[in-house]
C-alpha positions as CSV (number, residue, x, y, z in Angstrom):
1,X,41.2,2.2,10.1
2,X,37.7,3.2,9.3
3,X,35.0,1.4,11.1
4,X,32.8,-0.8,8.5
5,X,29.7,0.6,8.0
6,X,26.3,-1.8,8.6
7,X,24.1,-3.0,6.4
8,X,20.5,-2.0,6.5
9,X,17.9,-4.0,4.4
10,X,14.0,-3.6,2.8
11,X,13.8,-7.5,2.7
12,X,10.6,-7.7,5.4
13,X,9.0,-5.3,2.6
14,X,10.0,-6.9,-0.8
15,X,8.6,-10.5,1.1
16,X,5.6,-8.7,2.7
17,X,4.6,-7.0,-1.4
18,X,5.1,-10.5,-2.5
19,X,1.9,-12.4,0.2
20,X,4.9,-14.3,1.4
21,X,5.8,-15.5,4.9
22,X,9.0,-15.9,6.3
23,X,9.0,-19.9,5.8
24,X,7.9,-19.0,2.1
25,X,10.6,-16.8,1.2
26,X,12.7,-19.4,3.2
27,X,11.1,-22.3,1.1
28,X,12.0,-20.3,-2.3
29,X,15.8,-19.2,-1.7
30,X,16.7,-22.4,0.2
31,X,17.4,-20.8,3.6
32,X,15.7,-21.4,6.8
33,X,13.1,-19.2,8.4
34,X,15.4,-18.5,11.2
35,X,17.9,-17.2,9.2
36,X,15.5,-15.0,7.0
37,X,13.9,-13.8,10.4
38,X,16.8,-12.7,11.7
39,X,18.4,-11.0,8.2
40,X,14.8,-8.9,8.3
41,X,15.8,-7.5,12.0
42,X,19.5,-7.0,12.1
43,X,21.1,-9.6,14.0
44,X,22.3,-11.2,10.4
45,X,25.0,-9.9,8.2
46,X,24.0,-11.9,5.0
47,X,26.8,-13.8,2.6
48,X,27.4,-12.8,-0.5
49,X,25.6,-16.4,-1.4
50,X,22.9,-15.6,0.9
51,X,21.9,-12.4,-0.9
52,X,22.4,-13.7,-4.2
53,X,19.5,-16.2,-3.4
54,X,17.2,-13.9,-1.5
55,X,17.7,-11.7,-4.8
56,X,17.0,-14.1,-7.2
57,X,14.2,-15.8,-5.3
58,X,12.6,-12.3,-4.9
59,X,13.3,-11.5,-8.6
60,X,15.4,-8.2,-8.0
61,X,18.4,-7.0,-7.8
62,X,20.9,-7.5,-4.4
63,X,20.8,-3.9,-4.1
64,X,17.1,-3.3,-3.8
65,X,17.4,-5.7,-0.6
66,X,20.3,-4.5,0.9
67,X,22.4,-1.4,1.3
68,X,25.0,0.4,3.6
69,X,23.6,2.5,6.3
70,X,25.6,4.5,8.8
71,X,24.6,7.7,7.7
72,X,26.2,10.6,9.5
73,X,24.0,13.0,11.6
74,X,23.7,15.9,9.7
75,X,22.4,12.9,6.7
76,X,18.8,13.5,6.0
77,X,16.3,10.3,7.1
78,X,14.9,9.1,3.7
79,X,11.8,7.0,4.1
80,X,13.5,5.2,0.8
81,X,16.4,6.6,-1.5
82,X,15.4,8.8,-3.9
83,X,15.3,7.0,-7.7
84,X,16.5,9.7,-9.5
85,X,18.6,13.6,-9.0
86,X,16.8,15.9,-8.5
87,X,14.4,14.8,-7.0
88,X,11.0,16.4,-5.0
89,X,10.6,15.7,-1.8
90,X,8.1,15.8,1.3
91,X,8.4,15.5,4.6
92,X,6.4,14.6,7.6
93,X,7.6,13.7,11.4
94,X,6.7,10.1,12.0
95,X,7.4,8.7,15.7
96,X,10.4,10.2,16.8
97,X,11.9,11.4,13.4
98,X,11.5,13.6,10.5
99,X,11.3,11.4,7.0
100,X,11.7,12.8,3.7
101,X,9.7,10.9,1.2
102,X,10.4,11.5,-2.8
103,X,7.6,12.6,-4.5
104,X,5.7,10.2,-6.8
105,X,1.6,10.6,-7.9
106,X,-0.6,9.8,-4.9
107,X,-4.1,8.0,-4.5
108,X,-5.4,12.0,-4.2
109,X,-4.0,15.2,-6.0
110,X,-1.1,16.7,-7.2
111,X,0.4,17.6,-4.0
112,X,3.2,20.8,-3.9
113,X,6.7,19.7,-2.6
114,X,8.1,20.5,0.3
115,X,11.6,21.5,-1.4
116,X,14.3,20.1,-3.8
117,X,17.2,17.5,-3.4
118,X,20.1,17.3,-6.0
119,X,23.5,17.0,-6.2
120,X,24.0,16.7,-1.8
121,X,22.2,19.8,-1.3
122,X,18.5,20.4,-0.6
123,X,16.5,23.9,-1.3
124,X,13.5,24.6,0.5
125,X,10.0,25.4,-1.8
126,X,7.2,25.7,0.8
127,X,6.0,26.0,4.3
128,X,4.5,23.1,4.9
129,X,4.5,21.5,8.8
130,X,6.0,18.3,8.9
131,X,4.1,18.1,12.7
132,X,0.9,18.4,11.0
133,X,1.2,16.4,7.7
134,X,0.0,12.9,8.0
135,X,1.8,9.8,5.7
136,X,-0.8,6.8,4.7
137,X,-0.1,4.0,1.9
138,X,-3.1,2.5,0.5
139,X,-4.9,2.0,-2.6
140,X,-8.0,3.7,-1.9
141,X,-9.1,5.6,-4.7
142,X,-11.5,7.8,-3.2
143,X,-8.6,8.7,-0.8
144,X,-8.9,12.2,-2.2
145,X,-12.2,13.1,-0.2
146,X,-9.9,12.3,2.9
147,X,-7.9,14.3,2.2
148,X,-10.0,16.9,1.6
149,X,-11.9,16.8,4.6
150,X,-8.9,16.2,6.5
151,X,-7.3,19.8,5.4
152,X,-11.1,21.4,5.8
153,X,-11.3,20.0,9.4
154,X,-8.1,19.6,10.6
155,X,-5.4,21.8,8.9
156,X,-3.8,18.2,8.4
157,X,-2.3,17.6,5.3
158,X,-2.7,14.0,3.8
159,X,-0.2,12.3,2.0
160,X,-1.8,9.1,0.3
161,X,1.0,7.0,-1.4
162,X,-0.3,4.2,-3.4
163,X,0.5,0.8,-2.5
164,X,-0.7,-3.0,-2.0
165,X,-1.9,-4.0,1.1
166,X,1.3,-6.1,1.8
167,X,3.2,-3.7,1.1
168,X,1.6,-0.5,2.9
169,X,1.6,-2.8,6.6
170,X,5.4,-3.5,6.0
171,X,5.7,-0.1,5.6
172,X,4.0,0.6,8.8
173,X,6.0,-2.0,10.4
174,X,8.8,-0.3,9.8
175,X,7.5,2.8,11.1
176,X,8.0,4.8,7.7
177,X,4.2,5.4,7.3
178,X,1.7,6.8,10.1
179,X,-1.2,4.7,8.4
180,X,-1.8,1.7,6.2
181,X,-4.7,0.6,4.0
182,X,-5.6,-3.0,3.9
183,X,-8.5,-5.2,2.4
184,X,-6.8,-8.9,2.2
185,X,-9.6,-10.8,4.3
186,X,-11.8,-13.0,2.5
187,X,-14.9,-14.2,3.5
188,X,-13.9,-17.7,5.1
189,X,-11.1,-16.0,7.0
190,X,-12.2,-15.7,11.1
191,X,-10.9,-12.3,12.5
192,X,-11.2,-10.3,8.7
193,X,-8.3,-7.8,8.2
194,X,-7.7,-7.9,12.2
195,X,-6.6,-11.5,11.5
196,X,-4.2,-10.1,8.9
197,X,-2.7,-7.2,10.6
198,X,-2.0,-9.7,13.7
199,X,0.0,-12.3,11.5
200,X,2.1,-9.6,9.5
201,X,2.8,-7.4,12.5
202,X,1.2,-8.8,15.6
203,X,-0.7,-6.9,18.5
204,X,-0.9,-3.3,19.5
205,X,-2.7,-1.5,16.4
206,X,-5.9,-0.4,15.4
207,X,-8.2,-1.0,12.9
208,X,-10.5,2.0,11.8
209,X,-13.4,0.8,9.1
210,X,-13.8,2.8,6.2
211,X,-16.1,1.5,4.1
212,X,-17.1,-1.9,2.5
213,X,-16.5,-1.6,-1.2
214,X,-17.5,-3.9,-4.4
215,X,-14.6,-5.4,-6.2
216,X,-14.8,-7.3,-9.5
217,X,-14.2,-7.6,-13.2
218,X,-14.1,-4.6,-15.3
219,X,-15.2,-5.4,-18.6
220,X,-14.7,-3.8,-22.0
221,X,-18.6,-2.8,-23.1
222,X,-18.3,-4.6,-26.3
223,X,-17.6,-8.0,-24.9
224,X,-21.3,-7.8,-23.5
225,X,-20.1,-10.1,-20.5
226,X,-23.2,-11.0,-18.3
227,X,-21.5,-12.8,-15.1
228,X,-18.4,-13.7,-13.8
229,X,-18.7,-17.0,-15.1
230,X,-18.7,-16.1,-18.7
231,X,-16.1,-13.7,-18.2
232,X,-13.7,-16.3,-16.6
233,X,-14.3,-18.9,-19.5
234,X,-13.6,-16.5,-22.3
235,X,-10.4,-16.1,-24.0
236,X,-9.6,-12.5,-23.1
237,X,-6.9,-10.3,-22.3
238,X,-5.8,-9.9,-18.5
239,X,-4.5,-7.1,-16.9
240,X,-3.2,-7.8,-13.4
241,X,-2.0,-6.2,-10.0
242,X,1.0,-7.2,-8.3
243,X,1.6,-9.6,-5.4
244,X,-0.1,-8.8,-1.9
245,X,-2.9,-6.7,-3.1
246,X,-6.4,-7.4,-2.6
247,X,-7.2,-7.9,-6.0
248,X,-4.2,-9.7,-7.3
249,X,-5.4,-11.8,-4.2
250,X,-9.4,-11.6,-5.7
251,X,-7.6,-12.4,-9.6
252,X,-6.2,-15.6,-8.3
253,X,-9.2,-17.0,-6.7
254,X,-11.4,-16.1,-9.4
255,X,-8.9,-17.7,-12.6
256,X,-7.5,-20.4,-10.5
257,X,-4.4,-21.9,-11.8
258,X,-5.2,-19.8,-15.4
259,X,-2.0,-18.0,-16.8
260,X,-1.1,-15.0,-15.1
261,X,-1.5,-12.1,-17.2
262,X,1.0,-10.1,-19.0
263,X,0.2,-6.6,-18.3
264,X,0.3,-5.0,-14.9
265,X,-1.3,-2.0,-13.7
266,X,-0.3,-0.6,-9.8
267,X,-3.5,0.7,-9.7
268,X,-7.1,-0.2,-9.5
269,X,-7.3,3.2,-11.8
270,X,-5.2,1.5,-13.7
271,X,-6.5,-1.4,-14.4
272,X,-9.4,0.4,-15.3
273,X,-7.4,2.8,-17.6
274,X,-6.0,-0.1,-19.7
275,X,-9.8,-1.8,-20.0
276,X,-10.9,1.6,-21.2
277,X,-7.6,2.2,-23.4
278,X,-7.6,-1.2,-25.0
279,X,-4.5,-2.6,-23.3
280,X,-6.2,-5.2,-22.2
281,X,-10.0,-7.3,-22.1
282,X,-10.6,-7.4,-18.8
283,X,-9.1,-6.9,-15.2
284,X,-10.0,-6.8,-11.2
285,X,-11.1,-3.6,-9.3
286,X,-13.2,-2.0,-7.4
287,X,-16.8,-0.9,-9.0
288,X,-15.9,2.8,-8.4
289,X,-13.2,3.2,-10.7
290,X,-14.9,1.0,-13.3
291,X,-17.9,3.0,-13.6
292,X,-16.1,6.0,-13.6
293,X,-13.8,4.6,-16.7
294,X,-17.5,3.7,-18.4
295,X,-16.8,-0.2,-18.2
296,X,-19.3,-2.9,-17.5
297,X,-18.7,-4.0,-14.0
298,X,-19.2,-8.2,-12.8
299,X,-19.0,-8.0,-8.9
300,X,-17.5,-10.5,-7.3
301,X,-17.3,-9.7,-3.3
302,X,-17.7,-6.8,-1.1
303,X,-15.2,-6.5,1.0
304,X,-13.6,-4.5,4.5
305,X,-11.7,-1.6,3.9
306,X,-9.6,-0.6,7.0
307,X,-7.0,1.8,8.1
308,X,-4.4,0.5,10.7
309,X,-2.8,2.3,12.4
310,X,-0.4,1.6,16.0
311,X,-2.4,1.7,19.1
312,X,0.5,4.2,21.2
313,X,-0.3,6.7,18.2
314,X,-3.9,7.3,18.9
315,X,-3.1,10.2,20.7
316,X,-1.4,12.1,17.7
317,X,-3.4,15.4,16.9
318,X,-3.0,13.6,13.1
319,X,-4.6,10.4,13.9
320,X,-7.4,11.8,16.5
321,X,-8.0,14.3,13.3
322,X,-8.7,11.3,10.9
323,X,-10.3,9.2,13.5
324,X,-12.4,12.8,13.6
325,X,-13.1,13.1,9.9
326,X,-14.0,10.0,9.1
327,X,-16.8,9.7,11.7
328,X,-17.8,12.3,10.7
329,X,-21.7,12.3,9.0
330,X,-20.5,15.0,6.0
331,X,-17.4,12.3,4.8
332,X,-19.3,9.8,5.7
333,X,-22.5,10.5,3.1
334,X,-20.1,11.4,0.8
335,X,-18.4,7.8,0.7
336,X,-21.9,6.2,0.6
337,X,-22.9,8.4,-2.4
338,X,-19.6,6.7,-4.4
339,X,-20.6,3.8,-6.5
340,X,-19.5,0.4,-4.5
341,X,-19.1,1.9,-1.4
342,X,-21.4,1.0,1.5
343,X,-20.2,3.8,4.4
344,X,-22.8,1.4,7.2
345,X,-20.1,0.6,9.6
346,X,-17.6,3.6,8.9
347,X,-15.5,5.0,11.7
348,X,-15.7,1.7,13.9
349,X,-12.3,0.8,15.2
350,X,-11.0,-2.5,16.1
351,X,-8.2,-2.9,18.7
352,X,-5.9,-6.0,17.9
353,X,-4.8,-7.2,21.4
C-alpha cells in the first residue's frame, strides 16, 4: 500500500498578502486561531470543510492553499510551482537548499535564465552561480541601481521579485527569499518597520535602511489637483494596489471607508502607467515613479524603506555584499539624486531582539 503523501500549504502567505493576522483570517472563515496557527505549520491536516472556508474566506481556489508534497529526491525544490510548461527558471542556494524560482519581470532588468523546464525535464541555458546569486521580494523601484552596484562590487547577481510588503516577509518566513522589502509603519506606530517585522515573524532579523521615500497621489496633469484634499473629494477614477502593501495601506487611510477601486496595478510603476495611460484618474505611489511617468504628484508621507533580512545570515558573502553596497557613498548619492528619496540614514541596520 502506498504511503499517503502530506500536504504542504502557502496559507501563512495568502493571509500575510491579505494584512491579516491569524485571529483575522480565523474571524473571516469561522475557525479558531489555534486551529489556523497550526494548519500554517504542519501539525493540522485540514477537512475538506475546513479548506473550503479558508478558500472562500481568502477568495481563491483550495488548490492555491494547499497541495501534496512528498516530492522524491531527485524532485527539483521550487520556490513555488511553475504557472505554466515551459517555463524559465532561476536558481539561487537559499539556507541549506537550492530553489528554482520561475521567471516572471523583476523590480530591475530583464534578467537571462538560468535554464528551461518542460515536460519533467530541465535543459541548462547559462552559467550562472546559484552560491553567488542573491533572491530579494520588494517593490522598490529603484531596485535596479542595486543591482547594478551589487554585480559592479560584488560579482553578486540580484534577483528583485516584485511583491507587497506582506507578502515579501512571509516569503522570508518561509525561507524562500534571502531578503524582504518592507515600508508598512506609519507615523503613530512605536518601533516603525522593526515593530512590523517582530509581529509577522518575531525576533532574530535585521533591518538595513535604505532610504526614506515620498509616497502620494499621482495625478493626471489635466485634473490640475492642488492638494490631497481636493484630490480625495473629487469624483475620480482609482487605481489600487493589493492587500498588505504600503500603499494599499496609505490608499485606505487617505479615502477612508470610500469604495475601493476597480482597477488594480501590482506595481507602483503601475499605478503610474495606468494614470499616464488613462486607465484610471488617480492612484497611490511613490514620487519617483510619478515624475518619471510625467504626473502631478500630492505627497502624502515620507516613509522607511527597509530590507530584512535573518540575523544568522549576516555572514553570507551575499548579504555582507549588499550590507557593502549599500553603505557605500557611490549608491548611496545615487539614491539621493532620485526624486522622493532622502538616502540620510541609508545603510543603518536595526537588530530585532
Amino acid at each position: 500500500m502506498a504511503r499517503p503523501q502530506p500536504i504542504e500549504n502557502d496559507l501563512r502567505c495568502r493571509r500575510a498578502s491579505c494584512g491579516w493576522s491569524q485571529q483575522e483570517l480565523a474571524r473571516r472563515s469561522g475557525l479558531s486561531r489555534a486551529e489556523i496557527s497550526a494548519i500554517e505549520t504542519g501539525r493540522l491536516i485540514p477537512s475538506t470543510m475546513t479548506a473550503l472556508a479558508l478558500a472562500a474566506a481568502l477568495e481563491c481556489h483550495v488548490e492555491d492553499l494547499f497541495r501534496l508534497g512528498g516530492r522524491r529526491a531527485d524532485e527539483v525544490d521550487w520556490a513555488w510551482p511553475p504557472g505554466r510548461e515551459p517555463c524559465r527558471y532561476w536558481q539561487a542556494e537559499v539556507g541549506a537548499s537550492r530553489k528554482l524560482y520561475p521567471a516572471e519581470p523583476t523590480e530591475s532588468v530583464m534578467m537571462p535564465h538560468d535554464g528551461v523546464y518542460g515536460g519533467g525535464s530541465f535543459r541548462g541555458e547559462a552559467e550562472a552561480d546559484p552560491e553567488r546569486t542573491l533572491v530579494m521580494a520588494c517593490c522598490d523601484p529603484a531596485a535596479g541601481l542595486l543591482a547594478a552596484a551589487l554585480a559592479r562590487a560584488a560579482k553578486v547577481r540580484l534577483i528583485a521579485l516584485p511583491r507587497s510588503s506582506r507578502t515579501a516577509l512571509a516569503l522570508l518566513g518561509q525561507g524562500q527569499v534571502h531578503v524582504a522589502g518592507v515600508h508598512l509603519a506609519t507615523a503613530d506606530l512605536p518601533g516603525g518597520n522593526a515593530a512590523i517585522v517582530r509581529r509577522e515573524l518575531g525576533s532574530g532579523y535585521n533591518l538595513l535602511r535604505v532610504a526614506r521615500w515620498e509616497e502620494g497621489i499621482a495625478a493626471a496633469p489635466r485634473l490640475r489637483l492642488s492638494s490631497v484634499g481636493k484630490a480625495v473629494g473629487a469624483h475620480l477614477r482609482w487605481v489600487g494596489r493589493e492587500h498588505g502593501s504600503g500603499a494599499r495601506q496609505c490608499f485606505d487611510e487617505i479615502l477612508g471607508d470610500r469604495r475601493p477601486p476597480r482597477r488594480f496595478a501590482s506595481s507602483h510603476r503601475g499605478v503610474a502607467e495606468a494614470v499616464r495611460s488613462g486607465w484610471a484618474d488617480a492612484g497611490v505611489c511613490l514620487r519617483l515613479v510619478s515624475e518619471e511617468a510625467g504626473l502631478d504628484f500630492l505627497r502624502v508621507r515620507e516613509e522607511a524603506y527597509d530590507l530584512c533580512f535573518p540575523e544568522r545570515w549576516e555572514g553570507d558573502r551575499r548579504i555582507q555584499a549588499l550590507l557593502d553596497v549599500v553603505r557605500s557613498p557611490s549608491y548611496r548619492k545615487a539614491l539621493g539624486e532620485l526624486p522622493g528619496y532622502n538616502s540620510a540614514e541609508t545603510g543603518e541596520l536595526d537588530r530585532i531582539r
